[in-house]
N, C-alpha and C positions, 0 to 999 in steps of 0.2 A: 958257463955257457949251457951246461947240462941243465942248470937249476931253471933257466929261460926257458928253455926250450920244455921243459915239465910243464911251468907256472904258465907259459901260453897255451900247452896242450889242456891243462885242467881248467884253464879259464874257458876256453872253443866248447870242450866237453860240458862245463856246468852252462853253458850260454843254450846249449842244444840241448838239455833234459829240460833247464827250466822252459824254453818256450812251448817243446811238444808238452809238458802238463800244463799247459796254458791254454794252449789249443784243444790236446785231446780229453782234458779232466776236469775244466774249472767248471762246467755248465753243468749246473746237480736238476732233478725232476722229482718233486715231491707231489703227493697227491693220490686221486685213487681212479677207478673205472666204475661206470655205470651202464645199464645197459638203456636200450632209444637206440637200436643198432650198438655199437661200442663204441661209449665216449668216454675220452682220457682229459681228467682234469685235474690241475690244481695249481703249479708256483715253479716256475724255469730260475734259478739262480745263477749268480757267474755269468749272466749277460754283456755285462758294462753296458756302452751306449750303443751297440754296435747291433745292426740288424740281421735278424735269424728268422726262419722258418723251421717249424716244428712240424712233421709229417709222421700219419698214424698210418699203419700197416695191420691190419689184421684178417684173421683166418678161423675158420668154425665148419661145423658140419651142422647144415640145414634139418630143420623138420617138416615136412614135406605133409599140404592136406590133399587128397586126391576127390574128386568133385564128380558125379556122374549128371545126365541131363534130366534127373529129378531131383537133383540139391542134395543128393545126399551127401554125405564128409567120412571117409575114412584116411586113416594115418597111410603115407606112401611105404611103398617095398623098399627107397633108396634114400640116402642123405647125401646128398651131394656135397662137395667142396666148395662154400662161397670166402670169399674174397671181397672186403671194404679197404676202401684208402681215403686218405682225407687230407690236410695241409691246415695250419695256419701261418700268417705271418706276425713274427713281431716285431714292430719297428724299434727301433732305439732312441726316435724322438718320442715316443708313446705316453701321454699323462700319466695311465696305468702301470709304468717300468718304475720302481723307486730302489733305489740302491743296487743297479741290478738286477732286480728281483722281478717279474712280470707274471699276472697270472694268465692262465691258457686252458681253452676247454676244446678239442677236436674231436667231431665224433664224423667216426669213418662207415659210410655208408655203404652197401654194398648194391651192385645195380640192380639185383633182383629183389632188392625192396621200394626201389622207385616204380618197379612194373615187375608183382611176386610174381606171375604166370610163368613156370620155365614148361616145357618137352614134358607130355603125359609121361614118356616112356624113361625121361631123370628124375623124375618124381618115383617112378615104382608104381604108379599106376596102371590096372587090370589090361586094358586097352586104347587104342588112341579116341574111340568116345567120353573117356573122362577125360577132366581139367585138373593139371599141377598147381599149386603155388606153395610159395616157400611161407610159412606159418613161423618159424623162431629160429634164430641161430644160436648153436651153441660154440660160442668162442673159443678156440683153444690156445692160440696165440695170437700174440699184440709184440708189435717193434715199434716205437718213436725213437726216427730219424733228426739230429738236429742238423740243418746244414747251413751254409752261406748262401746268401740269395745270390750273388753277384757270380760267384764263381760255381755254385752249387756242389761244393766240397763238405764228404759230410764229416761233421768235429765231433758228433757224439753217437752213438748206438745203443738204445734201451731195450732191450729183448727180455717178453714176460710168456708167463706161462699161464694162460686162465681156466679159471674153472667155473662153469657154467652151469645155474640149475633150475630147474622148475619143478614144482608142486602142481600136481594133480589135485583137484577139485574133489569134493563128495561125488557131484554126479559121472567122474570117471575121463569126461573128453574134455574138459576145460583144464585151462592151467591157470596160475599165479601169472604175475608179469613177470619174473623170475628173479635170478641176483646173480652177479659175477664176480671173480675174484680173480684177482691176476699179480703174479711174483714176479718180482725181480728174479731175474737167470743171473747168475754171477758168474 
């Protein structure tokens, strides 16, 4: 009776590890980050056919140009905190899914690049006759959320770490377009 009572509790037990690493670990993200705002692309594995949405989370400290009403451009006194989010979905009917495998490109835009103009005075600019806007962000963190569309349960969490940079020009106020790098957090 003892021996049942084991062999059914070790069966209940291995039925319940293997599904949670089913659920919480089969779905891997390979690939890398670009910047065009912050975009995360490359290859979602462990899908089967089943539909997911993959959502980008990320966060930076702004570089800020301050503008007076003769055009001039000095750098702002403040870097503010911006915030992109983004989403895609991917179906499990999808031409593009093979074996699993689906590729995926989200880039998380942040709203003060659809209209850079923020507050002279979150810019760090002199007074409210000059004009903010945000010029570059420098990323410092990225999360890609995997989740269920139907239930919106999330099965996976990628937490990175970026590093963000740019090159200064010869003549001193221009930069490069930059380059970004972002770790996996383990």
């Amino acid at each position: 009776m003892k021996r049942k009572i084991i062999s059914v509790i070790t069966a209940l037990f291995a039925t319940i590890l293997i599904t949670s690493t089913v659920f919480a670990g089969a779905i891997k993200l390979s690939g890398s980050f670009g910047l065009g705002s912050l975009i995360a692309s490359g290859f979602a594995s462990g899908l089967g056919n089943t539909d997911w949405i993959l959502e980008l989370q990320a966060s930076g400290q702004a570089s800020v140009i301050c503008t007076n009403y003769g055009n001039n451009d000095v750098p702002g006194q403040s870097s503010p905190r911006i915030n992109g989010k983004a989403a895609q979905a991917l179906p499990g009917d999808s031409q593009l899914r093979k074996n699993g495998k689906s590729p995926f490109s989200i880039t998380a835009k942040p709203e003060e690049e659809i209209d850079p103009v923020i507050s002279w005075d979150a810019g760090g600019c002199p007074n409210p006759n000059w004009t903010a806007r945000i010029d570059f962000v420098y990323w410092d963190t990225a999360t890609i959320v995997v989740k269920d569309p139907i239930t919106e349960e999330v099965v996976a969490t990628y937490n990175y770490s970026c590093t963000t940079t740019r090159v200064p020009q010869n003549d001193g106020y221009t930069f490069d377009d930059g380059t970004v790098s972002c770790t996996l957090i383990k």
